[in-house]
C-alpha positions in Angstrom: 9.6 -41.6 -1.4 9.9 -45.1 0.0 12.9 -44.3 2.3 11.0 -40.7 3.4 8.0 -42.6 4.5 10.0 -45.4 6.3 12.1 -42.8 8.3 9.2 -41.1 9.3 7.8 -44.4 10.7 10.8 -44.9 12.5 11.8 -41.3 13.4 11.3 -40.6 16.9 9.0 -38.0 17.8 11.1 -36.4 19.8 13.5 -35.7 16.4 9.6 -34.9 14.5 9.3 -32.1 17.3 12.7 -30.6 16.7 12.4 -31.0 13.0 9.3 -29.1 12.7 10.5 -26.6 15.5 13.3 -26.0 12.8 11.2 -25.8 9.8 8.9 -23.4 11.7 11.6 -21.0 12.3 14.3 -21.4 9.7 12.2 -19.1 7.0 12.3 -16.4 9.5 16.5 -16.9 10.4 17.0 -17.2 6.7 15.2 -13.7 5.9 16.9 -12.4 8.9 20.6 -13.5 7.9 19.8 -12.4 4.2 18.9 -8.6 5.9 21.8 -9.1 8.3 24.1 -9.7 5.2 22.9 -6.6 3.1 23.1 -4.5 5.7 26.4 -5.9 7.6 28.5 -7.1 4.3 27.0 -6.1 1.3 27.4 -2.4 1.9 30.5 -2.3 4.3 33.1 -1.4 2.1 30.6 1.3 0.3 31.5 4.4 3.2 35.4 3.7 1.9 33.9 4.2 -1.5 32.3 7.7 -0.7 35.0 9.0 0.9 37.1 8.0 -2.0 34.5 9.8 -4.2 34.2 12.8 -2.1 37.7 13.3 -2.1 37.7 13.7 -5.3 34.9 15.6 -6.0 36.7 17.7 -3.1 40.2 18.2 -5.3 38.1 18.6 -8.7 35.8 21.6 -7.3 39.1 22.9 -5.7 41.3 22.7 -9.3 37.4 24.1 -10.7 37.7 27.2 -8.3 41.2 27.9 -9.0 40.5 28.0 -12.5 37.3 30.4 -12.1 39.9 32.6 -9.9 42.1 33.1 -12.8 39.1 33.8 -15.1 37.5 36.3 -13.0 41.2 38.5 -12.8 41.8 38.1 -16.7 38.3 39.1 -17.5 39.4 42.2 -14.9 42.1 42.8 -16.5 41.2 42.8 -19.9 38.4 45.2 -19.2 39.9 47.4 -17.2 39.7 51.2 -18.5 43.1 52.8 -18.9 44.7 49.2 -20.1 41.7 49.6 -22.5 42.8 52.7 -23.9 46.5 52.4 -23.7 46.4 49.9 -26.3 44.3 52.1 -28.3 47.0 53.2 -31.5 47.2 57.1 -31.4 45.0 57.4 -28.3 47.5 59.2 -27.1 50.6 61.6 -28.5 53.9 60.1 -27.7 54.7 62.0 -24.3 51.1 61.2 -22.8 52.0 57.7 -23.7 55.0 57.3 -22.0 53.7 58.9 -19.1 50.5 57.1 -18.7 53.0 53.8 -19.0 55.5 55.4 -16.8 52.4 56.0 -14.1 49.4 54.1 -14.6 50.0 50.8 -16.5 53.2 49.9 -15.5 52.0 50.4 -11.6 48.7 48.4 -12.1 50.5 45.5 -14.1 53.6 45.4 -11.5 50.7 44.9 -8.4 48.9 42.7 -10.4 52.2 40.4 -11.4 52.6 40.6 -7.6 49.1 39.6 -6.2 48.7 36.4 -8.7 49.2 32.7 -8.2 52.8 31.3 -8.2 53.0 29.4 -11.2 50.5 32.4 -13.1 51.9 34.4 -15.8 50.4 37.1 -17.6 50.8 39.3 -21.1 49.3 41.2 -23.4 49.9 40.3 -27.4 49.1 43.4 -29.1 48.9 45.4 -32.6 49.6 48.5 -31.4 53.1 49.2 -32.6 53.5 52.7 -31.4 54.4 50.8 -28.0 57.9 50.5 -26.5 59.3 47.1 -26.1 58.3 46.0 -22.4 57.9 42.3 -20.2 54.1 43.1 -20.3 53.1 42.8 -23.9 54.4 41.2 -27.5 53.6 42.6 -30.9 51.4 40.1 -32.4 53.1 40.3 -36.1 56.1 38.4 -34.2 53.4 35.4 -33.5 51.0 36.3 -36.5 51.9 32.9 -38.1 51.9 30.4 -35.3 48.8 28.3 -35.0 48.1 29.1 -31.8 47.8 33.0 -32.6 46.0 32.3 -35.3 43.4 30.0 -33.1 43.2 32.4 -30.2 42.1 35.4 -32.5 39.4 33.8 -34.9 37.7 32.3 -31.3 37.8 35.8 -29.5 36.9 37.3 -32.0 33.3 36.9 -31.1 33.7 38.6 -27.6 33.9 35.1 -25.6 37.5 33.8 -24.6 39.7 31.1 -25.9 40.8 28.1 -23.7 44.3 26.4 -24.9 44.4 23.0 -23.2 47.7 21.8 -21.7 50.3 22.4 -24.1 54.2 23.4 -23.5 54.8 26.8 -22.3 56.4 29.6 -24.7 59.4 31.0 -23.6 58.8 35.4 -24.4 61.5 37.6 -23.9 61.8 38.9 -20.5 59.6 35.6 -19.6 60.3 35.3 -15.6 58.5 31.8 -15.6 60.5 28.9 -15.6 57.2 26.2 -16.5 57.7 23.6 -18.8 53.9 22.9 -19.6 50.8 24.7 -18.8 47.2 25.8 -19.6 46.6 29.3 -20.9 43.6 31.3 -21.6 43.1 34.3 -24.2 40.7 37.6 -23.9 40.0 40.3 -26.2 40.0 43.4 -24.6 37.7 45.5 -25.4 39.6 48.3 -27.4 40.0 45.5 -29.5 36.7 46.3 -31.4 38.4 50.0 -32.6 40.6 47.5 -34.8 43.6 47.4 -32.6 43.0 43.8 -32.1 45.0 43.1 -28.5 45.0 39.9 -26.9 45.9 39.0 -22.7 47.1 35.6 -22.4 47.2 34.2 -18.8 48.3 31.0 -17.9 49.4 28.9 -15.2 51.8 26.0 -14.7 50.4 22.8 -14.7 52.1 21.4 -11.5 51.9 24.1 -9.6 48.4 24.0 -10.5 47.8 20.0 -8.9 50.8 19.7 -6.5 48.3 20.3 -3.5 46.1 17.6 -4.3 48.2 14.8 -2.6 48.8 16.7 0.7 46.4 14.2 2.5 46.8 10.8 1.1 43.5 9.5 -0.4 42.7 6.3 1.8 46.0 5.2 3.9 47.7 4.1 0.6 46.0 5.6 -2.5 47.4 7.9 -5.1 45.5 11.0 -6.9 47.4 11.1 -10.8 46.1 13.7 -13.4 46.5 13.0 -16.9 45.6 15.0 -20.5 44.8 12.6 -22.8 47.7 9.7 -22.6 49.9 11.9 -21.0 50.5 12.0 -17.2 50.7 16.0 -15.7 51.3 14.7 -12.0 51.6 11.5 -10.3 53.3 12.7 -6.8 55.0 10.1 -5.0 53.1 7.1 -7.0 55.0 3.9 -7.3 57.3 3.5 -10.8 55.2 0.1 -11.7 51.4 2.5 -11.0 52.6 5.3 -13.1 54.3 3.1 -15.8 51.5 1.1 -16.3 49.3 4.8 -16.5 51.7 5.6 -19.3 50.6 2.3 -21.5 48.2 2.4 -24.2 46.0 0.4 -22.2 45.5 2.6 -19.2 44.9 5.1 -22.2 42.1 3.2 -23.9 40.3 2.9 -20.0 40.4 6.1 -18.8 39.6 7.3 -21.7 36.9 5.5 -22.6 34.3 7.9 -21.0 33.9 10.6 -18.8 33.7 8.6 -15.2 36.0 5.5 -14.6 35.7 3.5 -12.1 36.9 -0.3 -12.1 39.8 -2.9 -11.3 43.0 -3.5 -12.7 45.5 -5.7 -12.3 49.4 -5.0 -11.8 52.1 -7.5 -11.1 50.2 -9.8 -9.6 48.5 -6.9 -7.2 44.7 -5.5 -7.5 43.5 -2.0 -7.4 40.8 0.0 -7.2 40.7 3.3 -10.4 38.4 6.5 -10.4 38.7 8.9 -12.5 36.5 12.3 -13.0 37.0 14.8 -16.2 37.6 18.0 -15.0 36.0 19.8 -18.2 37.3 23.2 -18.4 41.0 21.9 -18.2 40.0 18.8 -20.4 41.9 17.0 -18.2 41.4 13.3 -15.6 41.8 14.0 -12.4 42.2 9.7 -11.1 42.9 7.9 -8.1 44.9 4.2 -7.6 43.9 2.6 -4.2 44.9 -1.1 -3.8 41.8 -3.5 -3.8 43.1 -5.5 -0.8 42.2 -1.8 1.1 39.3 -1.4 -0.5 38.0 -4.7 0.2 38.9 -5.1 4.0 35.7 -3.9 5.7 33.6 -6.3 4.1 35.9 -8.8 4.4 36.3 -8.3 8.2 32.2 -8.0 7.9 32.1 -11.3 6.2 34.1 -12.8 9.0 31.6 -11.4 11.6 29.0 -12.5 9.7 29.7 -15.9 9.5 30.5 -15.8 13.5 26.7 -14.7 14.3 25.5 -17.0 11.8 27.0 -20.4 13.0 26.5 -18.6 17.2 22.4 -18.4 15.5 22.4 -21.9 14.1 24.1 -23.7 17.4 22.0 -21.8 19.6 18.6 -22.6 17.5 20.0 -26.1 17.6 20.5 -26.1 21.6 16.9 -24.6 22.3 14.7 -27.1 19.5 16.4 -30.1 21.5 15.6 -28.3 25.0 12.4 -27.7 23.5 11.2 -30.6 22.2 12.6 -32.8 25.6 10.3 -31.0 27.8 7.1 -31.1 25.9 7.4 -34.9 25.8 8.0 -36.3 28.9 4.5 -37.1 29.6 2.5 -36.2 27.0 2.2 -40.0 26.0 0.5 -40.4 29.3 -2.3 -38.4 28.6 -3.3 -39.7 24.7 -5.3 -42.4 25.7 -7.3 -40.6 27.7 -7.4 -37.8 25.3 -8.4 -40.0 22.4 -11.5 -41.1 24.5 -12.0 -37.6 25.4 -12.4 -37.1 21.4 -15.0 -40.0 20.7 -17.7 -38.0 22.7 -17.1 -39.6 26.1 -16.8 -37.1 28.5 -16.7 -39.8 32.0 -13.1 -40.4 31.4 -10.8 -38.9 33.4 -7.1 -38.3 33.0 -5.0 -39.9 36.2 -2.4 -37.5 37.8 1.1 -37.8 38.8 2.3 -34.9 40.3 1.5 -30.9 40.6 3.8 -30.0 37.8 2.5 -27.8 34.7 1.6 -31.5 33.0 -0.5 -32.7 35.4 -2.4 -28.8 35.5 -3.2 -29.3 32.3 -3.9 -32.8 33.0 -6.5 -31.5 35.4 -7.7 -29.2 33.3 -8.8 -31.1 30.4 -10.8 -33.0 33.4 -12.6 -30.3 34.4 -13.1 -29.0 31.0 -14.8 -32.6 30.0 -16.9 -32.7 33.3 -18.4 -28.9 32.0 -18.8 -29.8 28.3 -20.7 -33.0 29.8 -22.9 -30.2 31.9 -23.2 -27.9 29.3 -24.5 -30.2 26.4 -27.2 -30.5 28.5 -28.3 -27.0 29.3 -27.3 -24.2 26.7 -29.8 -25.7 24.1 -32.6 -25.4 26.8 -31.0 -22.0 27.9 -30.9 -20.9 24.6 -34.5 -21.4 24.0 -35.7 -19.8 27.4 -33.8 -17.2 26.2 -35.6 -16.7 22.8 -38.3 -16.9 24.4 -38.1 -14.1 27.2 -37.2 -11.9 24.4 -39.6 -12.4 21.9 -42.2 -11.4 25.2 -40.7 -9.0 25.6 -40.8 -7.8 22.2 -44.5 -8.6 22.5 -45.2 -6.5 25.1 -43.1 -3.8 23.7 -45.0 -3.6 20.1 -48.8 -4.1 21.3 -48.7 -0.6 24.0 -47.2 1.0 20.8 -49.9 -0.2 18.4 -53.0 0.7 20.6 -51.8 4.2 21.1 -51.9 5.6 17.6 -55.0 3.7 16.9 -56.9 5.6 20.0 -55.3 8.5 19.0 -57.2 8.2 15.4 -60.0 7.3 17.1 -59.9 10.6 19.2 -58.9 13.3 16.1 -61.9 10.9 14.4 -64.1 11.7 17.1 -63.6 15.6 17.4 -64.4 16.4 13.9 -67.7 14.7 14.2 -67.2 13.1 11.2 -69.6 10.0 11.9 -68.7 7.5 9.0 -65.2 7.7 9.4 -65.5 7.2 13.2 -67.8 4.1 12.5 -65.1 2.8 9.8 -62.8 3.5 12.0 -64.3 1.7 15.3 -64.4 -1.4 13.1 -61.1 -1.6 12.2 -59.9 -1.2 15.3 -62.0 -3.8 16.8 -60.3 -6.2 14.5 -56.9 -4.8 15.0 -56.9 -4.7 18.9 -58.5 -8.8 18.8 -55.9 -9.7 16.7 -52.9 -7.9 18.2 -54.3 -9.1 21.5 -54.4 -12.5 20.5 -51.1 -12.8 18.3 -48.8 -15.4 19.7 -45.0 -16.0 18.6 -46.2 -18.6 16.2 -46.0 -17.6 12.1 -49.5 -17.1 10.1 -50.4 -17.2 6.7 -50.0 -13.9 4.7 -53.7 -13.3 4.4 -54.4 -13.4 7.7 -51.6 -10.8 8.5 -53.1 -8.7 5.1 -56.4 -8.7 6.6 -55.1 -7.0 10.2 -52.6 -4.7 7.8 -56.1 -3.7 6.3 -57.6 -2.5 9.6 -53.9 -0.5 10.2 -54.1 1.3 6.9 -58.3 1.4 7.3 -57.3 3.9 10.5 -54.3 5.5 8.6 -56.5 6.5 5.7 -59.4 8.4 7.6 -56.0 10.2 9.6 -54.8 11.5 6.4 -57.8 12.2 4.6 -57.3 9.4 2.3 -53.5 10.7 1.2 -52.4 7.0 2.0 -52.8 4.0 -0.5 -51.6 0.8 0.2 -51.6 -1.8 -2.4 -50.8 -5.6 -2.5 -49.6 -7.0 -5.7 -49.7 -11.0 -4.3 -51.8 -13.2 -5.7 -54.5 -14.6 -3.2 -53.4 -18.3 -3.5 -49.7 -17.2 -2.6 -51.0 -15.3 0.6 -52.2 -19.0 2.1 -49.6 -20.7 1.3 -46.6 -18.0 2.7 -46.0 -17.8 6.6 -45.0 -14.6 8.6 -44.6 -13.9 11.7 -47.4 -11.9 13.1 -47.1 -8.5 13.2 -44.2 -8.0 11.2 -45.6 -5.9 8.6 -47.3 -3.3 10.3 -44.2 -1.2 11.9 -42.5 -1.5 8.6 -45.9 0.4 7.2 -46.3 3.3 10.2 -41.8 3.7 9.3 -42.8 4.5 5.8 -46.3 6.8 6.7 -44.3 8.9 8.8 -41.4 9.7 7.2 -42.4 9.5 3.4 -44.9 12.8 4.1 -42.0 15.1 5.0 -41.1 17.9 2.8 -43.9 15.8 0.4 -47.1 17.0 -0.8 -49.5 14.5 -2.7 -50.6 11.0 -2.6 -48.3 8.5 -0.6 -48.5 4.4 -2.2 -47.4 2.3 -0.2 -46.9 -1.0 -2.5 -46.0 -4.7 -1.1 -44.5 -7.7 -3.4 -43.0 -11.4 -3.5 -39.8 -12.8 -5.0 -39.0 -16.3 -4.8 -35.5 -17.2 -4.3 -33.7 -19.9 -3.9 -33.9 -20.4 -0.3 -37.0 -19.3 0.1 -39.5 -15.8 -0.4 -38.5 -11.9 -0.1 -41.1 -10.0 0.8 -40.5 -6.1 -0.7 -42.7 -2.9 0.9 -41.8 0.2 -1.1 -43.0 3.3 -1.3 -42.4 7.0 -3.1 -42.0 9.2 -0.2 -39.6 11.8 0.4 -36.8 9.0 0.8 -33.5 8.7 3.4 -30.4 10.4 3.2 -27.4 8.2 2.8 -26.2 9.3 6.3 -29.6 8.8 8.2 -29.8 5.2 6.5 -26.1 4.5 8.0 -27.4 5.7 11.0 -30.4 3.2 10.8 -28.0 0.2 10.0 -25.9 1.0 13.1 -29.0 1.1 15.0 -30.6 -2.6 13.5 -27.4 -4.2 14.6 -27.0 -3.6 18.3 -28.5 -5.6 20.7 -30.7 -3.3 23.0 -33.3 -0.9 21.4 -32.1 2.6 20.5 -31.9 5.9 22.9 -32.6 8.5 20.7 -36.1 7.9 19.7 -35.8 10.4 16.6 -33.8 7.9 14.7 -35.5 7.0 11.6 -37.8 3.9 12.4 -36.6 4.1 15.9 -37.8 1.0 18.4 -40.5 0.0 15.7 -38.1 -1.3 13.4 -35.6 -2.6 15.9 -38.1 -4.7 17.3 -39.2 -6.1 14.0 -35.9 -6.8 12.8 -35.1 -8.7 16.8 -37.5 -10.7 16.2 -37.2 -11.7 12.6 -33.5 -13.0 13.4 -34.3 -14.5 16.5 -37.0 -16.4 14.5 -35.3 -17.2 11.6 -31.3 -15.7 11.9 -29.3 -13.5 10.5 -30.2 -13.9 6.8 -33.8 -12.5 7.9 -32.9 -9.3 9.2 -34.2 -6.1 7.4 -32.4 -4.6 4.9 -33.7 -1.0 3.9 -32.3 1.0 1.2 -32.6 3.8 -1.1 -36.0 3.7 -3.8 -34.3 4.0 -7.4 -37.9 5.5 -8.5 -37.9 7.3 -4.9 -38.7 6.7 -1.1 -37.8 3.4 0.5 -37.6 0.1 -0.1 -37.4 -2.6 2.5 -36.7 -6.5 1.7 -38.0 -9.0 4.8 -36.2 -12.9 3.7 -38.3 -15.5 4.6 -36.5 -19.2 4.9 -39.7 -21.0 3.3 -40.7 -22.4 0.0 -43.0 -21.4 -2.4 -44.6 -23.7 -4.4 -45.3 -22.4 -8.4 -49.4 -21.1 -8.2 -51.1 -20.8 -11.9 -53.1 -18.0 -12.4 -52.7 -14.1 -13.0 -51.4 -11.8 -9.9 -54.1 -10.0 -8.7 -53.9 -6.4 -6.8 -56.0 -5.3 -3.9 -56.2 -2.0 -3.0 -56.5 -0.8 1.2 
């Protein structure tokens, strides 16, 4: 820790700069070379590998078709009508059944013998004696004994057909093929179920079957082998040493060891890549022997290429953090001293200049910048105010206008139904309403005082709606002189709730106020049970409350009222005072006013009062 601390002491800056240049952007190089390696190496031998693999998918559905040929003619053959009954003992007398030989079997058989795969040989094992001795068909108590008889008839026996895996082939009399080892499949026909149990055996010869596969070399120097079991059926032109060691006991035990092989062995000193698939019907591997060194050369020549770009990315980041870090200091020292001074709050200094290069700009910058923060100290806390001020008049002049037309409007509806105690009650009240709205300043008041000009509102609301309209206070008296307000606060939050809680509503509207003390000072709560706010029209109010110039569409919910009360309430006091207005649990609205005051603990019992 010692020797870290003492070299950064010592360390130039210039070598700090390109360190931390370095550190900056090494986590993003390193990410990038990880990605470039995944997707440059990692996976650039893996398109050899497919094609390998699809190659041999290729031959296997290709050995899988030719099978499937040779099962779709033998199941054609063996249910084929006149075969069918020609095997049929006594189906017919001995002239018909020379003639229908002479004529229709023999023909079919001969076309068929000349239309089929080389390598394909066909014949019928039958138990039909009352059939001359032909190259088309055995009599099955010559073969009655062999196992192979024996397994082929219990298995077809059921309808189905049986499959003998690679096995040497049986030399008939009159046999025309010359294979040494094949596959061969049994069917019943279907005259077999009269109990003249016949049998058509079909095979095909094993090389003939996979001598196409290695046509087109797989890779430039790979091998495709097919083996049953430990045996191999064809190799092609593989090396001696390759199909030697697929001979051994251990190229047995790995190919063997489950369905799909693929690994690495090792040969004389040499690597190479094995595959094998199962081809299931045949029981039989169908492999592939490519040498690693092949297999491996694309992501070795990516490797190569990758190490290239790496060491071009590491010289080059190198060349640019030195370049870097030598023109951001060349004069930079010059201006610390001055910046320093610049930092302890004294604004007269100014920066000398050198030159008109990019430095020196800045240099003359940061002058001018001091000179305006010097200017500015001075004048944004006075603009500010002034500007508090402008908008709480107007604000002022906005609300009183609005006030003093729904009062002389009472006054008039009063006036027309004669009702003369009402009118009087009502002249009052808005005696004391228009002296105190007239007179209001920007200062706060006490609660009571703002209570007893609410009374005069809700005095004039009450005679309006033929006393529908309650308005209770549940604040004890000796709370109301102690908590301040800013005047005329209340009263748009009141005329908000009296004009919307009456729609779609029919009964008594209450209209209650409370306190809560908090923390940092007093909530003031005015609830009511009207008919309440959707939760779209109150997102719509919110919207409204936080934008800086008074709403448009006057048919917003609380429209310029509100607005102005909460403008003035966060000009006053900030943000943490602005209205927040939300859904009633027990129905209508419910609108909490935070006032940044304290308020001391009063003794005594709440006490209500009624307007």
């Amino acid at each position: 820790m010692n020797v870290i601390r003492k070299l950064s002491r010592t360390m130039r800056y210039q070598t700090k700069l390109m360190l931390c240049y370095l550190c900056s952007i090494s986590l993003p190089i390193i990410f990038g070379l990880i990605y470039l390696y995944n997707t440059m190496v990692a996976t650039a031998g893996q398109p050899l590998l497919n094609t390998i693999y699809q190659r041999m998918e290729q031959e296997r559905s290709g050995v899988e078709k030719t099978v499937e040929d040779i099962q779709k003619s033998a199941h054609l053959l063996s249910t084929q009508t006149d075969i069918n009954r020609f095997f049929i003992r006594n189906y017919y007398n001995p002239v018909d059944l020379i003639e229908t030989m002479n004529y229709q079997i023999m023909p079919t058989l001969s076309w068929f013998e000349a239309n089929e795969k080389t390598g394909q040989q066909f014949r019928f094992i039958t138990q039909n004696t009352n059939l001359p001795e032909n190259e088309f068909w055995e009599q099955a108590s010559q073969y009655a004994k062999e196992p192979w008889y024996q397994a082929a008839v219990e298995n077809s026996r059921s309808g189905g057909y049986y499959s003998e895996a690679w096995h040497p082939a049986r030399n008939y009399p009159y046999s025309k093929n010359k294979s040494t080892q094949v596959y061969t499949w049994f069917y019943p026909l279907l005259s077999s179920r009269t109990g003249n149990f016949t049998l058509l055996e079909i095979s095909i010869d094993a090389k003939h079957l996979f001598e196409g596969i290695n046509n087109t070399p797989i890779a430039e120097n790979g091998f495709l082998f097919t083996s049953y079991h430990d045996t191999l059926i064809y190799t092609g032109n593989m090396q001696a040493d390759l199909t030697s060691w697929l001979q051994s006991e251990e190229a047995g035990k790995l190919i063997r060891e489950k369905e799909n092989v693929r690994g690495t062995i090792h040969l004389n000193g040499k690597a190479y890549y094995l595959s094998a698939l199962l081809i299931k019907d045949l029981d039989t591997l169908l492999g592939c022997i490519v040498p690693q060194e092949e297999v491996d050369a694309p992501a070795r020549a990516a490797r190569n290429g990758f190490i290239a770009v790496s060491l071009g990315i590491v010289i080059a980041v190198l060349l640019i953090s030195y370049t870097v870090a030598t023109l951001l200091l060349r004069r930079i020292r010059r201006m610390l001293a001055a910046v320093k001074t610049i930092q302890k709050g004294s604004f007269d200094v100014r920066i000398p200049l050198y030159g008109e290069d990019e430095i020196d700009e800045l240099a003359q910058e940061i002058n001018i910048m001091s000179a305006k923060i010097s200017e500015l100290i001075n004048t944004v806390y006075l603009s500010e105010n002034l500007q508090k001020e402008s908008q709480l008049a107007a604000l002022q002049s906005q609300i009183n206008p609005h006030f003093l037309f729904n009062t002389l409007e009472t006054m008039k509806m009063a006036a027309e139904l004669g009702e003369t105690e009402k009118l009087n009650t009502g002249l009052t009240s808005l005696g004391g309403l228009m002296r105190y709205t007239l007179s209001a300043t920007k200062a706060p008041v006490f609660l009571d005082v703002e209570l007893r000009n609410l009374s005069y509102y809700m005095n004039i609301q009450t005679m309006l709606l033929n006393d529908k309209v309650r308005f209770r206070v549940d604040i004890p008296e000796s709370v109301q002189k102690k908590v301040q307000i800013l005047p005329l606060i209340l009263q748009p939050i009141l005329e908000n709730s009296i004009q919307h809680g009456f729609k779609k509503r029919i009964g008594l509207l209450e209209i209650i106020l409370t306190i809560l003390q908090t923390d940092g000072g007093v909530v003031l709560n005015v609830s009511d049970n009207g008919s309440g706010i959707s939760e779209k029209a109150l997102h719509v109010l919110h919207e409204e409350l936080k934008k800086d110039q008074p709403p448009q569409n006057t048919k917003t919910r609380g429209g310029i009222g509100l607005w102005n009360v909460n403008r003035r309430l966060i000009l006053t006091f900030g943000e943490a005072s602005a209205l927040q207005i939300m859904q009633n649990p027990a129905g209508g609205v419910i609108t909490h006013i935070f006032l940044p005051a304290i308020m001391e603990n009063t003794e005594g019992e709440n006490q209500c009062t009624d307007y």
